[in-house]
C-alpha positions as CSV (number, residue, x, y, z in Angstrom):
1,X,22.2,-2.8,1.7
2,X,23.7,-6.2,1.7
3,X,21.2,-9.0,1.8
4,X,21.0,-11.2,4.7
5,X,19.6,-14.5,4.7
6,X,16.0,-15.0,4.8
7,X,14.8,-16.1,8.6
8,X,11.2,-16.5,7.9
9,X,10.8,-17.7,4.0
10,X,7.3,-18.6,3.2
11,X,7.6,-21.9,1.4
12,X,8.4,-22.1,-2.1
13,X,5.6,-22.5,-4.8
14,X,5.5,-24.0,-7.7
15,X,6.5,-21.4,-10.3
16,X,3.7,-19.0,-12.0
17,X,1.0,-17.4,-10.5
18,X,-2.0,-19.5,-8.7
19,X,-5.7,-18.5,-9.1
20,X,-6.9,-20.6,-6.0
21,X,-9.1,-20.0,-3.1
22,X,-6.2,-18.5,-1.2
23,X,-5.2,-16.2,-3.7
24,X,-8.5,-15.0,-4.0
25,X,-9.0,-14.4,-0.8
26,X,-5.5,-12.5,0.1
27,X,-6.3,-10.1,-3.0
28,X,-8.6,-8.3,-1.0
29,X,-5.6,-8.0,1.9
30,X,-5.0,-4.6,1.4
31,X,-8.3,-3.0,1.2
32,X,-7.9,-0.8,4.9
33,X,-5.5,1.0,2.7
34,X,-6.6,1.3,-0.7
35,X,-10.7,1.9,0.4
36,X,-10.3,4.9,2.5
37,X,-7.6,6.9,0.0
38,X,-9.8,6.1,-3.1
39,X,-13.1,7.4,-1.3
40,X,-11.3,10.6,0.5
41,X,-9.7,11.4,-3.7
42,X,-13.5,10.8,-4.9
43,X,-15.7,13.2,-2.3
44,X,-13.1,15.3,-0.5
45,X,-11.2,16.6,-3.9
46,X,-13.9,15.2,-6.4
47,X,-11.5,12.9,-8.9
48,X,-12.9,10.8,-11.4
49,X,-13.2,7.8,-9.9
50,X,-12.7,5.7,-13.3
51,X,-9.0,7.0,-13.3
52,X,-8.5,6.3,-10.1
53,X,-10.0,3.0,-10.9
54,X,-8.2,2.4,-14.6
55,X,-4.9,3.2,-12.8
56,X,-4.7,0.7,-10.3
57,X,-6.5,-2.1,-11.9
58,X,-4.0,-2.1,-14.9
59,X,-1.2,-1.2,-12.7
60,X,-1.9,-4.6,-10.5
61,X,-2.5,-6.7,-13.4
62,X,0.9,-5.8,-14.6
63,X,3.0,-6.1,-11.6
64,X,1.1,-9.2,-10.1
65,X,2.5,-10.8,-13.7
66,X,5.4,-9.8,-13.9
67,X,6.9,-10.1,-9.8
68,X,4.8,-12.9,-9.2
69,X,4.9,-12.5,-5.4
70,X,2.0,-10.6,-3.7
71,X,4.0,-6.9,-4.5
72,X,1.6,-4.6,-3.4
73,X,0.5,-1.3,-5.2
74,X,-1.0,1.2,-3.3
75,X,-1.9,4.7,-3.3
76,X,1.0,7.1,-2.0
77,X,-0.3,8.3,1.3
78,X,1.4,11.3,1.9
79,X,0.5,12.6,-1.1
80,X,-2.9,11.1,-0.5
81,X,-2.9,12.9,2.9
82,X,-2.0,16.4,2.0
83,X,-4.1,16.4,-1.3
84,X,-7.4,15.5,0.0
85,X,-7.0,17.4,3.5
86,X,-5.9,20.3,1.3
87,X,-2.9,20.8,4.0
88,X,-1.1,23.4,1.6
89,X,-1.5,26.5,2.7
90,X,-0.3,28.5,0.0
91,X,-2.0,26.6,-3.4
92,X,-5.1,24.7,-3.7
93,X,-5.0,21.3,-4.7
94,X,-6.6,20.7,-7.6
95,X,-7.2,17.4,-9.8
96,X,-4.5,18.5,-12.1
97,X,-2.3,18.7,-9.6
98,X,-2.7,15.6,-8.2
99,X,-2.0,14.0,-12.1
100,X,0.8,16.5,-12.4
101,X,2.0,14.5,-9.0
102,X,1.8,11.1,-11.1
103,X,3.7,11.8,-13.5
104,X,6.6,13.7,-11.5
105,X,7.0,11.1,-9.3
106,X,6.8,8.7,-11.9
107,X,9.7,10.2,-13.9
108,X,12.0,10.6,-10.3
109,X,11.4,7.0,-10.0
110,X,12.3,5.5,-13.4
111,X,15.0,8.0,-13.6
112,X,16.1,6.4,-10.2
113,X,16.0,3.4,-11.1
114,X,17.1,3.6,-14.6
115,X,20.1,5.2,-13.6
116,X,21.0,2.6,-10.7
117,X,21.0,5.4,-8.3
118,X,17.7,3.8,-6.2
119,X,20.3,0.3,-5.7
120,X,23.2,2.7,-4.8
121,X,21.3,4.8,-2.2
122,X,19.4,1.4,-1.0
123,X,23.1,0.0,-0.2
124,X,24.1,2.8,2.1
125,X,21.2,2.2,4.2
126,X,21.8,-0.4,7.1
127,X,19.9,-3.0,7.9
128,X,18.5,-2.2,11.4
129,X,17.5,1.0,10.2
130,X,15.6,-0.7,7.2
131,X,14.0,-3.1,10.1
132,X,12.7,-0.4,11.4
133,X,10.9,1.2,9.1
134,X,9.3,-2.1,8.4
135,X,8.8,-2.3,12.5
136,X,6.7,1.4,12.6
137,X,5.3,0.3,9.6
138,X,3.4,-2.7,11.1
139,X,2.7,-0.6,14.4
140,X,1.7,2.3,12.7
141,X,-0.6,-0.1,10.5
142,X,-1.9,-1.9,14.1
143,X,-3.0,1.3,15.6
144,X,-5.1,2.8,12.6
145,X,-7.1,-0.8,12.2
146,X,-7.3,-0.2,16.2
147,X,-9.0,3.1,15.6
148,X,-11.6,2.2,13.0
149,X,-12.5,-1.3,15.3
150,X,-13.1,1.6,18.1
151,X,-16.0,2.6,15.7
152,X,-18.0,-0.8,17.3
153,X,-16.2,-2.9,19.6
154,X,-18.5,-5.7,19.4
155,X,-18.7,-6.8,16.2
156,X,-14.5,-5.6,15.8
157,X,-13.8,-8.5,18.4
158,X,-15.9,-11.0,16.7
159,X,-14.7,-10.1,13.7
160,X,-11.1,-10.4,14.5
161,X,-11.3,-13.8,16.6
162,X,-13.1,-15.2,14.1
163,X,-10.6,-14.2,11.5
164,X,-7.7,-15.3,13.8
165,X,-9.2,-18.8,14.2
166,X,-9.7,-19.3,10.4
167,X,-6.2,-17.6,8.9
168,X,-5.0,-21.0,8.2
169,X,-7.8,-22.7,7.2
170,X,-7.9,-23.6,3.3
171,X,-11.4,-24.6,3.0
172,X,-13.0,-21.3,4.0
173,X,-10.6,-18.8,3.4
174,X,-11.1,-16.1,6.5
175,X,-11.4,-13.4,4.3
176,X,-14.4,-14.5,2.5
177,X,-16.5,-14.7,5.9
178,X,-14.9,-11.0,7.1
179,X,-16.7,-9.6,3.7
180,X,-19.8,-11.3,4.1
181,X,-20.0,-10.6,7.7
182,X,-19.2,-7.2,7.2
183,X,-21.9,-6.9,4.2
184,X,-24.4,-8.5,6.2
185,X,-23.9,-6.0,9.0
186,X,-23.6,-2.8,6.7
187,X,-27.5,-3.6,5.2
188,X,-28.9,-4.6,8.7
189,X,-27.5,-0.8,9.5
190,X,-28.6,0.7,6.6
191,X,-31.4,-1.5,4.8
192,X,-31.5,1.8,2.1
193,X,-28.2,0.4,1.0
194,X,-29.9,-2.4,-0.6
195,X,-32.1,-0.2,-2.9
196,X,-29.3,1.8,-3.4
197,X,-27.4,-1.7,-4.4
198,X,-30.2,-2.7,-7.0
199,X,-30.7,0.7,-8.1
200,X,-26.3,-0.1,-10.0
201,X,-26.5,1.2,-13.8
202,X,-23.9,0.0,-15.7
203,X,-22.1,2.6,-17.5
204,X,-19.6,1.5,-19.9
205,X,-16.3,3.8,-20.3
206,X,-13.0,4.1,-22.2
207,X,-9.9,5.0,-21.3
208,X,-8.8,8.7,-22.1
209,X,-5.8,10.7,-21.5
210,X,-5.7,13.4,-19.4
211,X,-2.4,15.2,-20.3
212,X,-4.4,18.4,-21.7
213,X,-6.1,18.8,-18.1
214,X,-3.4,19.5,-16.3
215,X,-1.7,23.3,-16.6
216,X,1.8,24.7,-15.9
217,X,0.5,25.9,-12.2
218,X,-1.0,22.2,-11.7
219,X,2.5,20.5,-12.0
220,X,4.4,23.3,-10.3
221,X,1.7,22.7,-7.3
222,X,1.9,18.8,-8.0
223,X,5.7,19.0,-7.7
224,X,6.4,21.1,-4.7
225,X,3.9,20.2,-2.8
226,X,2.6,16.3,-3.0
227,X,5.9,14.8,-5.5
228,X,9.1,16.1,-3.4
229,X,7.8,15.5,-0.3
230,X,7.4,11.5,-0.8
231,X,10.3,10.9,-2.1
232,X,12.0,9.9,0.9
233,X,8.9,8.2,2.2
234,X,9.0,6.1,-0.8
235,X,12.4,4.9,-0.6
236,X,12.3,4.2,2.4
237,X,8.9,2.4,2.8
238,X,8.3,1.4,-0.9
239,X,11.2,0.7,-2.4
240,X,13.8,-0.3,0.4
241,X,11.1,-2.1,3.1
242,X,9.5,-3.7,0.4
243,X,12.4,-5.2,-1.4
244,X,13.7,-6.2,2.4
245,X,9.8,-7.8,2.5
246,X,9.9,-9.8,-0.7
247,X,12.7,-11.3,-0.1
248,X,12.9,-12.2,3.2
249,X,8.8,-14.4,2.8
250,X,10.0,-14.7,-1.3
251,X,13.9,-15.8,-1.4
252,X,13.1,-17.8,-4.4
253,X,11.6,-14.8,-6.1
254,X,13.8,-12.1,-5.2
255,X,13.4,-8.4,-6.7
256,X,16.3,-5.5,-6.5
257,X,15.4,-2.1,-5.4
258,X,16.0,-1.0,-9.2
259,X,13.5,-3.1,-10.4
260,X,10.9,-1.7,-8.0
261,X,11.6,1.8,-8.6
262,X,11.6,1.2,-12.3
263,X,7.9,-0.1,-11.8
264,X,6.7,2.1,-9.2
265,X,8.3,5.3,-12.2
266,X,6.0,3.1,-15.0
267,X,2.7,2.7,-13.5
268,X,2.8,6.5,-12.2
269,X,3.3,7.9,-15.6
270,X,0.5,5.8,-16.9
271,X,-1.6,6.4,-13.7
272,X,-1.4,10.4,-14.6
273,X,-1.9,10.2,-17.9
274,X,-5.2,8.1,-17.4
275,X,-6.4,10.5,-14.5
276,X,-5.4,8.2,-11.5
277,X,-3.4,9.1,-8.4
278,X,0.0,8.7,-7.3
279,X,1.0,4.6,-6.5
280,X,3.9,3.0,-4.9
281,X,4.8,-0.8,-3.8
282,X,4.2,-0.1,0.1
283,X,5.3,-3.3,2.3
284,X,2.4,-3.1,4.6
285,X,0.6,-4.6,1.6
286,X,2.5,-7.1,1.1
287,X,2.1,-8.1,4.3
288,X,-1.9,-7.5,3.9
289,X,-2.0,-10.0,1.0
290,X,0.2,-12.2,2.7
291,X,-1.9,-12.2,5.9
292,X,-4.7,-13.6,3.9
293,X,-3.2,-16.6,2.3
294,X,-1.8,-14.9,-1.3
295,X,1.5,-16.5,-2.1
296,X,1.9,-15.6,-5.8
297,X,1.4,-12.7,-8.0
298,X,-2.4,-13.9,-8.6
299,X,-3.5,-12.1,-6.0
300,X,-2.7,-9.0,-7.4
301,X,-4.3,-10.1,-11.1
302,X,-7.2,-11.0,-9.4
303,X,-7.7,-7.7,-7.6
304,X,-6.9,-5.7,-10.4
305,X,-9.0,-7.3,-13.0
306,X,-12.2,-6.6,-10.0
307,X,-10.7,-2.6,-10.2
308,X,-10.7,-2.8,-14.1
309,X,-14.5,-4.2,-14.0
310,X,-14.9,-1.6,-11.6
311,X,-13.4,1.3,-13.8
312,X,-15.2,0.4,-16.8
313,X,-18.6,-0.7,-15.8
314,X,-19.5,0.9,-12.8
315,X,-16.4,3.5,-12.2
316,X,-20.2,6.1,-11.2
317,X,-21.2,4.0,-8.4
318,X,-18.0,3.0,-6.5
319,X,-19.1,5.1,-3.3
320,X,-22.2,2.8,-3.0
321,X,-20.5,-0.3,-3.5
322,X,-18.0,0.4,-1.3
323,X,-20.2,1.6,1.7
324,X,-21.5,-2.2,2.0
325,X,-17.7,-3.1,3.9
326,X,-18.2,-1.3,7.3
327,X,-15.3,0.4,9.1
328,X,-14.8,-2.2,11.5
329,X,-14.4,-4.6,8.8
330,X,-11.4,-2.4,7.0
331,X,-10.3,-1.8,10.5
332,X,-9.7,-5.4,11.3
333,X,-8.0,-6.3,7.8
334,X,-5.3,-3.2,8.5
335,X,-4.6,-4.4,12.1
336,X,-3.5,-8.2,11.1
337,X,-1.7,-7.0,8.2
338,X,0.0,-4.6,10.4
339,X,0.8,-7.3,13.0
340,X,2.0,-9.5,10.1
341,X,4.2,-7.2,8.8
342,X,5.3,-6.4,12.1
343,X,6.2,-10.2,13.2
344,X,8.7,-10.1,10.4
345,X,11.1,-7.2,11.6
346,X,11.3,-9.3,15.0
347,X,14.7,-10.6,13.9
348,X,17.0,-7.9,16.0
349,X,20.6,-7.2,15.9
350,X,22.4,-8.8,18.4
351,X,24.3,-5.7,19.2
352,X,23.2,-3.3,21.5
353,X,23.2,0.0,19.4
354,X,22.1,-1.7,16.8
355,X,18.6,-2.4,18.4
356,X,18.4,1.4,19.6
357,X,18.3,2.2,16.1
358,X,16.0,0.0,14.9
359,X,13.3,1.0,18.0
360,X,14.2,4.6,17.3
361,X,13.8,4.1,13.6
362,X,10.2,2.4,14.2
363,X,9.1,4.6,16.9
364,X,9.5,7.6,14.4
365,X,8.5,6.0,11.6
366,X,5.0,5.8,13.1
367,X,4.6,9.3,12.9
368,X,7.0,10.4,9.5
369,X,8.7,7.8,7.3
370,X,11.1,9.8,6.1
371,X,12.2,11.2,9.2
372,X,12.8,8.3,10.3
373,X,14.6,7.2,7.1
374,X,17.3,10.2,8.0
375,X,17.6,10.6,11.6
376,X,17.7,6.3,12.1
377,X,20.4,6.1,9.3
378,X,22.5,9.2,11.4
379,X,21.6,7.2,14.5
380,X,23.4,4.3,13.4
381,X,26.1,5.3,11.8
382,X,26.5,7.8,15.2
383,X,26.7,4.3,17.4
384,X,29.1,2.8,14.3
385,X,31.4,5.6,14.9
386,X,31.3,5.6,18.3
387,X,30.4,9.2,18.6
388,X,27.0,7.6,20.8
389,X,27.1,4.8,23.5
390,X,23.8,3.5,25.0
């Protein structure tokens, strides 16, 4: 895919990554994602939540240093979807399976990338369709937050006009007053929570692999049913919308779709081998971080380091800690990234067929990624050929 010219760069930063207030503050960007996955892995398919924990939190520390640029890391969420639903309906997911997914995907990816074929397969896809993607992406992203606001209507439109008012202010970072607010509320609801709160043991752990837990039938599950099935969701989401993301708000810190394929195969190989879940780079959290004033690769450090505190201190009580940001609160973060990521895939072809793929692209891609990813790349290269007129 041939770059274009960014039409919406965020302006450049001094080089490095910043620690500041708004870097703080857009580290926690992404949590409507990365909350709900972590919780389902923990109670619905009983994970180890230190894994889980160890994974990501090294994983972000990494990538936040080396991209420097908010480039998100999140959990896969098809594989996230079908594992903790247990949607397979001839195997049972298993813990081992869900490692035995890490480290599959992780070796399609650096294979991918090692071997240029990510970049090659990235160039045939068009633009529009890639716009797209980003387009459902955002939507999709709107309409979940709109779902968990529907939880309390109230305190979601007080929380979201107050964020709106404050998203450029740099002396209190929006952010900051969502979590508070949304602490606040979660103890009045619940005033057991603060017991359970000042009840936290900390429990300190080590890392330890978790290669010798996984069996034969684990990675044949892991494979066929959770690895495969992302693939296409992954290129098209995390590696292709991503890149397209970075460098349209970062042209002075561009990436390649090799080098994030290479780092999305590195940090799942790690991530099974620690007892953590499958990761990618998705582009909705980007635009999460972004949202909430991170401009540099700090955001990510910061984030991770909290996970990695989490992991090894108090990896036993995450479910506690976690209940004190409400739904509505989660709900409200997910919709403004989603509209963020959406405002930046407003920059339309000028051509006619062009546009009908990139709607068609984002209207299926709110429902199946990679779907989308084939049917809008045939839709295009239908109108290119002229074999469709609209």
């Amino acid at each position: 895919m041939a770059p274009e010219p960014a039409t919406s760069a965020l302006p450049p930063v001094a080089a490095g990554n910043r620690f500041d207030r708004a870097e703080w503050a857009g580290a926690f960007g992404d949590l409507g994602t990365l909350i709900p996955f972590i919780v389902a892995y923990i109670t619905l398919l009983g994970l180890d939540p230190f894994g889980i924990l160890l994974g990501f939190g090294v994983s972000m520390i990494a990538v936040g240093l080396y991209y420097k640029t908010p480039f998100p890391v999140q959990p896969m969420k098809a594989i996230g979807a079908v594992a903790t639903t247990q949607a397979a309906q001839t195997a049972t997911i298993t813990a081992g399976a869900v490692y035995g997914a890490s480290l599959v995907t992780g070796a399609i990816w650096l294979l991918l990338g090692a071997t240029g074929a990510a970049k090659r397969v990235a160039q045939v896809v068009s633009r529009p369709v890639a716009i797209g993607i980003i387009l459902g992406l955002g939507l999709s992203f709107m309409v979940d937050g709109a779902k968990l606001m529907a939880q309390g209507w109230w305190l979601s439109g007080i929380a979201l006009f107050a964020t709106l008012a404050l998203l450029t202010n740099k002396t209190i970072p929006a952010m900051f007053l969502l979590l508070a607010a949304g602490a606040v509320v979660a103890l009045v609801r619940d005033p057991a929570l603060l017991t359970a709160l000042g009840a936290l043991q900390i429990e300190l752990r080590l890392p330890s692999l978790t290669l010798g837990d996984i069996s034969w039938s684990d990675l044949v599950i892991g494979t066929l049913f959770l690895a495969l099935p992302q693939v296409p969701l992954t290129l098209g989401n995390a590696v292709i919308a991503v890149t397209e993301e970075n460098n349209r708000l970062f042209a002075d810190r561009p990436v390649s779709e090799r080098k994030v394929a290479v780092s999305t195969g590195l940090m799942n190989l790690f991530s099974g081998s620690v007892g953590g879940v499958p990761m990618c780079h998705g582009a909705g959290g980007m635009a999460g971080h972004v949202a909430f004033g991170a401009r540099t690769g700090g955001s990510l450090i910061v984030l991770g380091i909290l996970l990695l505190g989490l992991a090894i201190f108090l990896s036993g009580s995450v479910s506690t800690i976690f209940r004190i940001i409400p739904p509505e609160v989660m709900g409200v973060v997910l919709f403004l990234a989603g509209a963020q990521l959406a405002l930046g895939s407003c920059d339309f072809s000028r051509d006619k067929g062009e546009r009908f793929s990139t709607l068609v692209t984002a209207g299926l891609a709110m429902w199946n990624i990679g779907i989308a990813f084939i049917i809008g790349l045939g839709l295009y290269h239908a109108f290119k050929r002229g074999w469709i007129r609209v």
